[in-house]
N, C-alpha and C positions, 0 to 999 in steps of 0.2 A: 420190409417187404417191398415199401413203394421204391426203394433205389435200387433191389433186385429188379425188376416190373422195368425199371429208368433204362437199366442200364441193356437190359436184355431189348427191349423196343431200339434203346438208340444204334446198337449193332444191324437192326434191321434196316433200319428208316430213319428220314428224317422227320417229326413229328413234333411239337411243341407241344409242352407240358406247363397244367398248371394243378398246383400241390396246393390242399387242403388239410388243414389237421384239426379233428375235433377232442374232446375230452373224452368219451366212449362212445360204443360201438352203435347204439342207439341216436344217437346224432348225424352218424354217417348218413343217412334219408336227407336230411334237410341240407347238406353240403352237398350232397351229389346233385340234389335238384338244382339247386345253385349254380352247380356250373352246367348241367345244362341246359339252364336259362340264359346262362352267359355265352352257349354258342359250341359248347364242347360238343364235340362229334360221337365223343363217346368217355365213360368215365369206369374206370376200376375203384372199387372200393374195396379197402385191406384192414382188415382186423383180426385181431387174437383172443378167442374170448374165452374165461375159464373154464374150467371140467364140473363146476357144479351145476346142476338141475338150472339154478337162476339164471348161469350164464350161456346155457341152451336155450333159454329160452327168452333171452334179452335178444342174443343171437338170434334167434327164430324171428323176434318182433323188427327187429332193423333188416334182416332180410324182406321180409313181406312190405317195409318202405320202401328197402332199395327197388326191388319192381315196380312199385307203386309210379314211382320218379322215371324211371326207364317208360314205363308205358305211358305217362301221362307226355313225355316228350315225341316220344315215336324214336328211341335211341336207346342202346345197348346201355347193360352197366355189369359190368364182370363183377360179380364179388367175389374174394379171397379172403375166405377165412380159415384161420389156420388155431385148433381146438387145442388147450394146454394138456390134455389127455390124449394126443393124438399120438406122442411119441412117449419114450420111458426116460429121455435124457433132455436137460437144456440144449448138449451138442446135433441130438438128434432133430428137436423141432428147429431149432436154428436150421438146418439144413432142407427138413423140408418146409418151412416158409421159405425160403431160397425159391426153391426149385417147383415150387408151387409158384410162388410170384412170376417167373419166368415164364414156366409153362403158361401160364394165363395172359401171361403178354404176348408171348406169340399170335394165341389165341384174337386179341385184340387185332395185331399186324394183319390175321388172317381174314379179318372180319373188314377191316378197310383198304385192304387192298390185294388181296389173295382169296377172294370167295371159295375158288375151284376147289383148293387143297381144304376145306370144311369141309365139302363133299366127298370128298374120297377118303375124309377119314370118318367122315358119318357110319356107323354100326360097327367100326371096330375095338370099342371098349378101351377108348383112350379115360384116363383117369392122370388130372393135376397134380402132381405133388407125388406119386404111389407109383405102386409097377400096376400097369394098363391091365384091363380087366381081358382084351382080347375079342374078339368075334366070338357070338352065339357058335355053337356047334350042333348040328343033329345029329 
């Protein structure tokens, strides 16, 4: 996912990247604070966590770090995670970790240097990785 995220950012921008790899998904908190401590503008964090109950909820406890480090900085942390029940095929989540990585880089691009286009796509049910949920309708 983080060379999907690479390679999609370096098509936008030029940006320098620094890569981090932890053991699981629970660790990602104290790396991400790490880098930015070190200065990073902003950090993605990518993980794949199982489809059982423990790994929702391992997943739940490393999300609630990862904000924890975003907030304690005053700096964004995208998290990507991409669930092993999310798809019915290895070829299927393969793809949408792709395409979720990507999309969430843009995302990043948009946040440091394209603010405008978050707003104009504020309320239209963009969704990572999926087909877009769309605008409310009355």
């Amino acid at each position: 996912m983080a060379s999907a995220a690479i390679d999609e950012l370096k098509q936008l921008c030029s940006v320098k990247f620094e890569r981090k790899t932890v053991p699981g998904i629970k660790n990602l908190p104290v790396a991400v604070k790490g880098l930015l401590d070190e200065g990073c503008d902003i950090v993605m964090a990518f993980g794949m966590p199982g489809a059982e109950p423990i790994d929702k909820q391992c997943a739940h406890e490393a999300s609630t770090g990862l904000i924890q480090a975003g907030l304690g900085a005053g700096k964004h942390v995208i998290e990507v995670f991409v669930f092993e029940d999310e798809a019915d095929s290895d070829k299927e989540l393969a793809e949408l970790a792709d395409q979720r990585a990507r999309e969430h880089a843009r995302n990043v691009y948009r946040l440091l240097f394209k603010p405008e286009e978050l707003e104009k796509l504020a309320g239209t049910g963009q969704r990572e990785g999926g087909p877009d949920a769309g605008p409310l309708r009355r």
